[in-house]
C-alpha positions as CSV (number, residue, x, y, z in Angstrom):
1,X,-25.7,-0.4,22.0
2,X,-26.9,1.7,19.0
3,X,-27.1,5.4,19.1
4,X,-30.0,7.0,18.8
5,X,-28.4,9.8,17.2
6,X,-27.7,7.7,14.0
7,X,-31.9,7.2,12.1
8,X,-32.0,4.7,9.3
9,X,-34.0,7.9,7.8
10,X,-31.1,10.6,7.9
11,X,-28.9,8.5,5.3
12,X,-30.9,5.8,3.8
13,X,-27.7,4.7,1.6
14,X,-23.9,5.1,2.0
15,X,-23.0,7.8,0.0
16,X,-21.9,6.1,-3.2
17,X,-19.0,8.8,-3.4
18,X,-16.7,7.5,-1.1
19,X,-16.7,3.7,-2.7
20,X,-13.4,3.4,-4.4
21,X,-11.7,0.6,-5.9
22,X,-10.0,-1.3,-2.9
23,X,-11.6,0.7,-0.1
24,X,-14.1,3.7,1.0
25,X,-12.6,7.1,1.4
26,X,-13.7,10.4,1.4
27,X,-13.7,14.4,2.7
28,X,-14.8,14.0,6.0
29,X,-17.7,16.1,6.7
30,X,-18.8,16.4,3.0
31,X,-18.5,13.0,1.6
32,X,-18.3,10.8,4.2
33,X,-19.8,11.2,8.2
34,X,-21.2,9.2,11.0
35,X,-24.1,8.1,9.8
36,X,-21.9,6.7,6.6
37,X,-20.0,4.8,9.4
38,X,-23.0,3.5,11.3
39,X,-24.5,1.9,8.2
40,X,-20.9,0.6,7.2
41,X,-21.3,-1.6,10.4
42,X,-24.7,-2.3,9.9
43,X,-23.9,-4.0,6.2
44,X,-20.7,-5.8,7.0
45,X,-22.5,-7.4,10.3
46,X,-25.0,-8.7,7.8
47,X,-22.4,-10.1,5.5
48,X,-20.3,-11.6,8.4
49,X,-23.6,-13.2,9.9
50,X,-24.8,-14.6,6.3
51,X,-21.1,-16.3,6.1
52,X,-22.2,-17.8,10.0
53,X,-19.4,-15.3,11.8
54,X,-19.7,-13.4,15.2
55,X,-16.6,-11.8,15.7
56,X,-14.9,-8.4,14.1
57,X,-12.1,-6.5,14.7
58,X,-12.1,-2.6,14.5
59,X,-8.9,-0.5,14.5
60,X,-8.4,3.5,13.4
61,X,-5.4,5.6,12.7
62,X,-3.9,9.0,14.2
63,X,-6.4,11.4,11.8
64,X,-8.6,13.8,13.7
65,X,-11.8,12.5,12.4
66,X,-11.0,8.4,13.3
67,X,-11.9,8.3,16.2
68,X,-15.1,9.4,15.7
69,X,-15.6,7.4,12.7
70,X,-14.6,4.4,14.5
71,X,-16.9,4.7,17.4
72,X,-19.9,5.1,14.8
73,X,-18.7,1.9,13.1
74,X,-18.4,0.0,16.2
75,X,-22.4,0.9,17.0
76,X,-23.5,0.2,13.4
77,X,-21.5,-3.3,14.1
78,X,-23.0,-4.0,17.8
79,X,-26.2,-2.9,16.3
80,X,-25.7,-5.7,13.4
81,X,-25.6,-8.3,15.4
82,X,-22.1,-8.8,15.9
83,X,-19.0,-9.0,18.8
84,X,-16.2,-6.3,18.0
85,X,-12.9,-6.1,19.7
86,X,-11.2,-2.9,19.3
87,X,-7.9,-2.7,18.9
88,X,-7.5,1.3,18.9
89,X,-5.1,3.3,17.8
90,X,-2.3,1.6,15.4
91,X,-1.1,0.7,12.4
92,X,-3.1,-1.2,9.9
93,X,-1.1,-4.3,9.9
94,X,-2.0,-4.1,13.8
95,X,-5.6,-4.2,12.5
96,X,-5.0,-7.6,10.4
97,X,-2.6,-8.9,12.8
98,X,-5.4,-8.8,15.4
99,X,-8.1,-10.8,12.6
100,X,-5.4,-13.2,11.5
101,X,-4.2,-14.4,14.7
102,X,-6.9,-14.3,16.6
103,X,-8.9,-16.3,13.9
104,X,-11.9,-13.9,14.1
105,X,-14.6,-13.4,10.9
106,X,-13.4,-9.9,10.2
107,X,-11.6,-6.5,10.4
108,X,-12.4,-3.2,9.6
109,X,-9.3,-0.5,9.9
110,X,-10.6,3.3,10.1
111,X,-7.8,4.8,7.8
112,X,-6.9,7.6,5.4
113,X,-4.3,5.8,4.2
114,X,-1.7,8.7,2.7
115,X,-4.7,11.1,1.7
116,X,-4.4,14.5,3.0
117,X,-5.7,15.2,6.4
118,X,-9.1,16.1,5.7
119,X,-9.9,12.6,4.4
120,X,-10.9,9.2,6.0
121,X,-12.3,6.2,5.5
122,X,-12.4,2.4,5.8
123,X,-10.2,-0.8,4.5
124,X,-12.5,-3.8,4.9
125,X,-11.8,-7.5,6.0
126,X,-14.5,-10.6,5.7
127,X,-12.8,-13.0,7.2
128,X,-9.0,-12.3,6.1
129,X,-9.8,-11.3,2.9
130,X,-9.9,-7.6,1.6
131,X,-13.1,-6.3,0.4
132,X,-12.7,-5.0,-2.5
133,X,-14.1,-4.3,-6.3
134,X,-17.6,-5.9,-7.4
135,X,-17.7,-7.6,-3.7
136,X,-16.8,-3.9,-1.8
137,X,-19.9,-2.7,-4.3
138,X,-22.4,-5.7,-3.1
139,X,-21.3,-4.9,0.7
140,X,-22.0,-1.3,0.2
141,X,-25.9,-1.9,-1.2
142,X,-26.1,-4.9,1.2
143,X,-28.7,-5.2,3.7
144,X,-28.8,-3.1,6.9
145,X,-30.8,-5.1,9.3
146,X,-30.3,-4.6,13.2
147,X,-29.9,-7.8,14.8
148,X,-29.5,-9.1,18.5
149,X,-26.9,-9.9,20.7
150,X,-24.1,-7.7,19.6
151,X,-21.4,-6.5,21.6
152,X,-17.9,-4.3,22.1
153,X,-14.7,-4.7,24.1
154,X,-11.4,-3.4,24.0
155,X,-8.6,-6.0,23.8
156,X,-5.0,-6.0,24.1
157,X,-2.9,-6.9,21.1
158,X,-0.1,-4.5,21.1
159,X,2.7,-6.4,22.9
160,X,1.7,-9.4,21.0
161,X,2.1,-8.4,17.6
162,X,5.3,-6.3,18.9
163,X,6.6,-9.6,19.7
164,X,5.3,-11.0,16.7
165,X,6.7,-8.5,14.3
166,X,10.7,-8.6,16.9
167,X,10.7,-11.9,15.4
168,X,11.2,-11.0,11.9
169,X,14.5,-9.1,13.4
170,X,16.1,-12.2,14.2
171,X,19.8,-11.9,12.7
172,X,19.7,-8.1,12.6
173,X,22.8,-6.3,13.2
174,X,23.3,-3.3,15.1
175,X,22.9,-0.6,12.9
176,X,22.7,3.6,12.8
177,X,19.1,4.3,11.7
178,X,16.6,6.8,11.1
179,X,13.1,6.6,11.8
180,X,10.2,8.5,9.9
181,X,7.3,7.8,11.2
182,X,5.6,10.8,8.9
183,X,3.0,11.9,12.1
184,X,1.3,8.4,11.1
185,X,-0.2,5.7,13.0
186,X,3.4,3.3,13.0
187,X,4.5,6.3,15.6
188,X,4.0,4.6,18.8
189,X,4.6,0.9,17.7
190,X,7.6,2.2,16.4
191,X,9.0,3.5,19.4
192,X,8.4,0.0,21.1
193,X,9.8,-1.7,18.8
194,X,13.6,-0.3,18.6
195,X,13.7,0.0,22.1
196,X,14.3,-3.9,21.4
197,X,16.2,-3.3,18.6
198,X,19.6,-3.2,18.9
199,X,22.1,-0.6,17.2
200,X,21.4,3.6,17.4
201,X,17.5,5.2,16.3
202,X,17.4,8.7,15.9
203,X,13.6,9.3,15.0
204,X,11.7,12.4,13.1
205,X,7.7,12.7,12.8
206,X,6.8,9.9,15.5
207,X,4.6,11.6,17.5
208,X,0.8,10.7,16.2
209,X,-0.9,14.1,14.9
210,X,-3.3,13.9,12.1
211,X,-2.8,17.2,11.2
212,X,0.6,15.9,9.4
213,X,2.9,18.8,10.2
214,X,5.7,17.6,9.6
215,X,5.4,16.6,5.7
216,X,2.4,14.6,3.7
217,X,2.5,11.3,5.1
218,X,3.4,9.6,1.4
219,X,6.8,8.2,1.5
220,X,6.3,7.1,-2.6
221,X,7.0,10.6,-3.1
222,X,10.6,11.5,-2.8
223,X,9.6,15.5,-1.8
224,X,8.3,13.4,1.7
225,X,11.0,12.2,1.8
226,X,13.4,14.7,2.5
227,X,13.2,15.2,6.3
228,X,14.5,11.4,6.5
229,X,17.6,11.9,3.9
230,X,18.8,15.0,5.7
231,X,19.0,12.9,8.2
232,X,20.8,10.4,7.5
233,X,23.2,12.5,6.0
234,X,23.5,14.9,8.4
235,X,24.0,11.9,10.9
236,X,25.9,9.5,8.6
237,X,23.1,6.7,9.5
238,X,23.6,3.3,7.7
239,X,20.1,3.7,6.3
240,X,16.8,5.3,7.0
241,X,13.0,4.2,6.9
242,X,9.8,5.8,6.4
243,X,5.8,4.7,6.7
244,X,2.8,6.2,5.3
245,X,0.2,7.3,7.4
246,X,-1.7,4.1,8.3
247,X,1.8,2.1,8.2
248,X,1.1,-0.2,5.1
249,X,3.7,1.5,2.6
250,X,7.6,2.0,3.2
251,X,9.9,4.0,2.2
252,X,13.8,3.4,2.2
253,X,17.2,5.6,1.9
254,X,20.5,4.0,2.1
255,X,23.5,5.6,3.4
256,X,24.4,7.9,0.8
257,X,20.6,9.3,1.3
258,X,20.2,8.0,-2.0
259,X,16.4,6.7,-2.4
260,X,16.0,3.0,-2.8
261,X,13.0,2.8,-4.6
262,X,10.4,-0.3,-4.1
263,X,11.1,-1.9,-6.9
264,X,15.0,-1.8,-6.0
265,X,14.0,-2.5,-2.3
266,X,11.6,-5.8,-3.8
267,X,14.7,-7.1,-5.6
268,X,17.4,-6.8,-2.5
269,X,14.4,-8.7,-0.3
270,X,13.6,-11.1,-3.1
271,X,17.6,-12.2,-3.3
272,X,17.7,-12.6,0.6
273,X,14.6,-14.5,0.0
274,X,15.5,-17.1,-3.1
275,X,18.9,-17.8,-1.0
276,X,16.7,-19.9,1.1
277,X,14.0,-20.9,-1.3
278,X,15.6,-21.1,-4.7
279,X,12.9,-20.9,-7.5
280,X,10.2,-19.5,-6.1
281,X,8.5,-16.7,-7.5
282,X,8.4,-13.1,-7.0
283,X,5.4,-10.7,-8.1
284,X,5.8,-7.2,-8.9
285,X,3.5,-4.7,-10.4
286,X,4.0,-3.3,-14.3
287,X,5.5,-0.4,-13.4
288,X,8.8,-1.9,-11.7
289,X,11.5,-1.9,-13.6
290,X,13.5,-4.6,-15.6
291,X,16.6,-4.1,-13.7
292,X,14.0,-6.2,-11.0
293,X,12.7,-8.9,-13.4
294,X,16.2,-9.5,-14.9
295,X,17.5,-9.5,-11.2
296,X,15.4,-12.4,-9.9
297,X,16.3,-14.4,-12.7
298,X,19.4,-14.2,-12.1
299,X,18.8,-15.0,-8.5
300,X,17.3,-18.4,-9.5
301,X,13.8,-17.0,-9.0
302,X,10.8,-16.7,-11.5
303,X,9.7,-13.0,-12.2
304,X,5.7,-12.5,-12.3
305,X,4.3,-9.3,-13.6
306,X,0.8,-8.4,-12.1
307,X,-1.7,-5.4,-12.8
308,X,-1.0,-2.4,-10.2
309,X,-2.8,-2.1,-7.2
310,X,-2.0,-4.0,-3.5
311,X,-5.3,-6.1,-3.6
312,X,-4.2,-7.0,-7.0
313,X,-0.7,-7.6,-6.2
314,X,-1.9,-9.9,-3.4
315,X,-4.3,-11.6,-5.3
316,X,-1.3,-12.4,-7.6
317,X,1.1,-13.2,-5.4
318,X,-1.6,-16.0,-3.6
319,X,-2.3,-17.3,-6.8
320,X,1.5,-17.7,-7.6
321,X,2.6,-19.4,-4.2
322,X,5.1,-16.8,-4.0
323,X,6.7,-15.9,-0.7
324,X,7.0,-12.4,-1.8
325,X,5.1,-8.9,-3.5
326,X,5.4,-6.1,-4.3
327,X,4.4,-2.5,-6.0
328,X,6.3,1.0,-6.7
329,X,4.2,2.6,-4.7
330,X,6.0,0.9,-1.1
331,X,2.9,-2.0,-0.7
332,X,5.3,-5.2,0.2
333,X,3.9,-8.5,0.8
334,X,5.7,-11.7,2.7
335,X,4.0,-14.6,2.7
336,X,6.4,-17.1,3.4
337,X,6.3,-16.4,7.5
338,X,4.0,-14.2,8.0
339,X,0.1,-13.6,6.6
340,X,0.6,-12.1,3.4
341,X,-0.4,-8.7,4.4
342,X,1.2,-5.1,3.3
343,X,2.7,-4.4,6.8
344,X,5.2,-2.0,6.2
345,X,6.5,-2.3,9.5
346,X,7.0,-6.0,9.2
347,X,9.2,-5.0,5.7
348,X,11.2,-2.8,7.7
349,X,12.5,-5.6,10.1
350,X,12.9,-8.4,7.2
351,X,14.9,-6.0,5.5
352,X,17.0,-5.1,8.7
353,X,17.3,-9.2,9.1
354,X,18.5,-9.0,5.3
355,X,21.1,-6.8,5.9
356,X,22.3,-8.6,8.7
357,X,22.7,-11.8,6.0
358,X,23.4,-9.9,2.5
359,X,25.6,-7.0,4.0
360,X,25.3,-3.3,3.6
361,X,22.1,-1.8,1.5
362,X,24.5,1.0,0.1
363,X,27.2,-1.1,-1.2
364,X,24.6,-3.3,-3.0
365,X,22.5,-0.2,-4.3
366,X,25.6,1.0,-5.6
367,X,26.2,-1.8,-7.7
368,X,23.0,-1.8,-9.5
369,X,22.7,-1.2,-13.6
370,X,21.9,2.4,-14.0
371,X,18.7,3.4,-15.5
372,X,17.2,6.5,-16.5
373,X,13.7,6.8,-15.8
374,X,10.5,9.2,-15.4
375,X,8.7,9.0,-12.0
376,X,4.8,7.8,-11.9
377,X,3.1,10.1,-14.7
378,X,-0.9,11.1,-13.6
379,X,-2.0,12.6,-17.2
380,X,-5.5,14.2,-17.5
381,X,-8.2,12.0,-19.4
382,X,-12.0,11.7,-19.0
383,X,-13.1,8.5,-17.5
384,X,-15.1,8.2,-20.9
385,X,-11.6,8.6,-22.6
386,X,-9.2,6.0,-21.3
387,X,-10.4,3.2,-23.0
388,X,-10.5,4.9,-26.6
389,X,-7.0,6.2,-26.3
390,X,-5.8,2.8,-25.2
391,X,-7.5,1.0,-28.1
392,X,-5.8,3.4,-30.5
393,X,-2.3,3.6,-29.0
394,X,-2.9,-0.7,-29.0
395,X,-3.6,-0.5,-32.4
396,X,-0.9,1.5,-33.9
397,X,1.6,-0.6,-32.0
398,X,0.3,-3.9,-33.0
399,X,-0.2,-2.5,-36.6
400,X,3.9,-2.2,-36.2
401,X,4.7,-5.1,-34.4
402,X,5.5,-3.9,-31.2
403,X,6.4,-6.6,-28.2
404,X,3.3,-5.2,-26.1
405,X,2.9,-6.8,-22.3
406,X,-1.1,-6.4,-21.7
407,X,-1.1,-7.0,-17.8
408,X,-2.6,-3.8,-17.0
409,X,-2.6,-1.5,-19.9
410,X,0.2,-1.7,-22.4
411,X,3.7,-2.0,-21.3
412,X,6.1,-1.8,-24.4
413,X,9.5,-3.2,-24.9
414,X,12.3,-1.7,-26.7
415,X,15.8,-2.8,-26.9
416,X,16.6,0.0,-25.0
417,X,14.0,0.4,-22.6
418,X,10.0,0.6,-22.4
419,X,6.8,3.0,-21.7
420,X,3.9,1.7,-19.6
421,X,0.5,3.4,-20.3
422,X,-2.5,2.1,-18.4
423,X,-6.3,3.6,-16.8
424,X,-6.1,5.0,-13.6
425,X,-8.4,3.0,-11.4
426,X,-9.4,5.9,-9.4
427,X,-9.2,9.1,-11.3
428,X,-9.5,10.4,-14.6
429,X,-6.6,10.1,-15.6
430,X,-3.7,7.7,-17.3
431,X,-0.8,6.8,-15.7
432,X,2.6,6.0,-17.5
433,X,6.1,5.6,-16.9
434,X,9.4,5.5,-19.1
435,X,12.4,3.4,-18.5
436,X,16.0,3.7,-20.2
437,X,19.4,2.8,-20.3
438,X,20.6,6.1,-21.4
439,X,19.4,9.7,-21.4
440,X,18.9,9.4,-25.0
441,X,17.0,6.4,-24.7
442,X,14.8,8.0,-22.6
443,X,14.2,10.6,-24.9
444,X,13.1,8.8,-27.5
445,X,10.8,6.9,-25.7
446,X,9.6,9.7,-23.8
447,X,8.8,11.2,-27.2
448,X,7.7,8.2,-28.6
449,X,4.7,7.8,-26.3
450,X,3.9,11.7,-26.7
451,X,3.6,11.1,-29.7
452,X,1.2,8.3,-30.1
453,X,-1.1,9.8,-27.2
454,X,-1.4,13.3,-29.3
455,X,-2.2,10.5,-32.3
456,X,-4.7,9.6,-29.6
457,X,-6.3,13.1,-28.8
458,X,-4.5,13.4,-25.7
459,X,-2.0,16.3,-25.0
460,X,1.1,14.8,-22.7
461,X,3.2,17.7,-22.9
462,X,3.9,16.6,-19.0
463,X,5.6,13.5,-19.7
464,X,8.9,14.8,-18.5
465,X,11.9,12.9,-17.0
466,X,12.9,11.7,-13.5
């Protein structure tokens, strides 16, 4: 089953550029090839032999280079020692669909995620676990040994986990919607699916092309967007919905082609939710608003604040009981009937089964307290850096008696509003965010944490509104 094309000699170690916090990613070509991918499969048939498993699932995207890349990994995996059933071309929550329900010992999904085209890489299952930090590390320097008796098949999952995910529909009413699949992986799934849906689907992007024509296949950023709102518009839909390119993020716009952002769309699933299951707790990351925390209070439910970043998220939201997750950046996790996983397509049917009990997304997003807020900011700081300017920032405010929320960097609390400034996991930078409850509110923050980061030794003449 292994290639002869792919010597232990031509790449001795996986290139340790392409290990990042949750998952490995890369330039393909220039960071991360074939041979990367071989000796991926190699390594995690090891680990999934050590913990006495046989069987792992592969999947891959609609990008150029997966593929490829997945047809390495499958020999590196055969060549481990190891039975793979490949699940092809989908969506990642396809991918852990297929490991969870099938029970199998682990899941690899060939994905770039939202990265630009050029890039690839791998999100990483033992068992149903995600792979990820000191653990993703210990895989990558793992052992490579070839072992006997491994195989590959294809197998059919798709109509099951269409099924699966129609089931989450139940209660939907028929609505006017648009569809954005962004050239991504949800394009083909997506057509199955509201072809059982009742209602009208006009849909933009849904053709697979890993080239991405259409627009970057983000739907965090509103400039992505824009297609989908013009749309809806244009149309009068009720609502619209987007996915990222490997279909584990969404992105929502309600009638007026107003953006609901995650943290809004988190709150109008966490009410549908504590209806049925009053005090249970919700977990959101440190950048959601307070509009959200003071919102599931009021629904009866308990607010948890937990560090950025999905795995993290997860990990929080297992730890919690909660039936429910999420993150600004469109990650959504239900655990209550379904595995805990970020399946964005899954989201986009419990919300369309929300609707049908809570009534219309619009109305309710008009009713909302208005804040005043700046968008995710990404300010340039040497990795060396981030730690120094968050011990001094710490220590002015504590020297002042701020109300300081250390969950993942410092979120600060104001009567009329707060700043968040924490370490980017993956770049050299710091990331912050302002919330207010009026424009002059926001300026004062704003200028408040300017302020203490040029204290700091860090120009932010960038933080700017939203």
């Amino acid at each position: 089953m292994a290639r002869d094309d792919y010597e232990p000699s031509a790449r001795p170690a996986i290139n340790p550029a392409i290990v990042r916090s949750y998952d490995l990613r890369g330039v393909v070509g220039r960071d991360l090839t074939e041979a990367d991918a071989h000796l991926l499969g190699l390594k995690l048939a090891n680990a999934v032999r050590a913990r006495g498993g046989r069987t792992v699932a592969v999947g891959y995207d609609g990008r150029l280079s997966s593929p490829m890349l997945e047809a390495a990994l499958v020999d590196g995996l055969a060549a481990g020692g190891v039975a793979v059933e490949r699940t092809g071309l989908g969506p990642t929550g396809q991918l852990y669909y297929a490991v969870h329900a099938r029970g199998l010992d682990g899941g690899v999904m060939v994905t770039g995620s939202h990265n630009p085209s050029d890039q690839n890489g791998f999100k990483i299952l033992i068992g149903v676990e995600p792979v990820f930090g000191q653990a993703l590390r210990e895989l990558v320097e793992g052992p490579a040994d070839p072992a006997s008796g491994g195989s590959a098949r294809e197998v059919a999952v798709v109509d099951a986990y269409r099924d699966r995910l129609l089931n989450a529909a139940e209660g939907a009413p028929a609505l006017r919607i648009g569809w954005d699949a962004g050239s991504g992986a949800t394009g083909e799934m997506l057509r199955r699916l509201t072809g059982r849906l009742s209602g009208e689907h006009r849909m933009i992007h849904c053709d697979v092309d890993g080239r991405f024509p259409g627009h970057h296949p983000d739907p965090s950023v509103p400039e992505n967007l824009r297609d989908l709102i013009a749309l809806v518009r244009d149309e009068q839909l009720d609502l619209g919905i987007a996915f990222d390119g490997d279909g584990d993020r969404i992105g929502v716009v309600d009638g007026d082609g107003e953006i609901v952002w995650p943290d809004q769309l988190l709150l109008f699933l966490a009410e549908d939710v504590l209806a049925r299951r009053p005090g249970a707790s919700v977990v959101a990351d440190v950048k959601s608003s307070r509009v959200l925390f003071d919102g599931i209070d009021a629904a009866g439910g308990r607010g948890v604040l937990s560090p950025s970043g999905y795995v993290l998220i997860r990990e929080a939201m297992l730890r919690e009981g909660a039936p429910l997750a999420g993150e600004m950046s469109g990650h959504l996790f239900f655990a209550d009937d379904w595995y805990g996983t970020d399946d964005a397509l899954h989201n986009a049917l419990r919300l369309l089964a929300a609707i049908g009990r809570r009534g219309s997304l619009t109305e309710w997003r008009r009713k909302l307290p208005r804040t005043y807020a700046t968008p995710e900011l990404r300010l340039a700081c040497p990795d060396a850096d981030k730690a120094r300017v968050l011990a001094e920032v710490e220590r002015d405010l504590a020297a002042e008696g701020a109300t300081i929320n250390r969950t993942d960097g410092l979120r600060v609390t104001a009567p009329d509003g707060w700043w968040l400034l924490r370490a980017s996991g993956t770049e050299p930078k710091l990331t912050a965010r302002v919330e207010a409850w009026t424009p002059d509110a926001l300026e004062r923050l704003r200028g408040d944490l300017s302020a203490r980061l040029a204290a700091a030794g860090l120009a932010a003449e960038c933080i700017g509104g939203g």
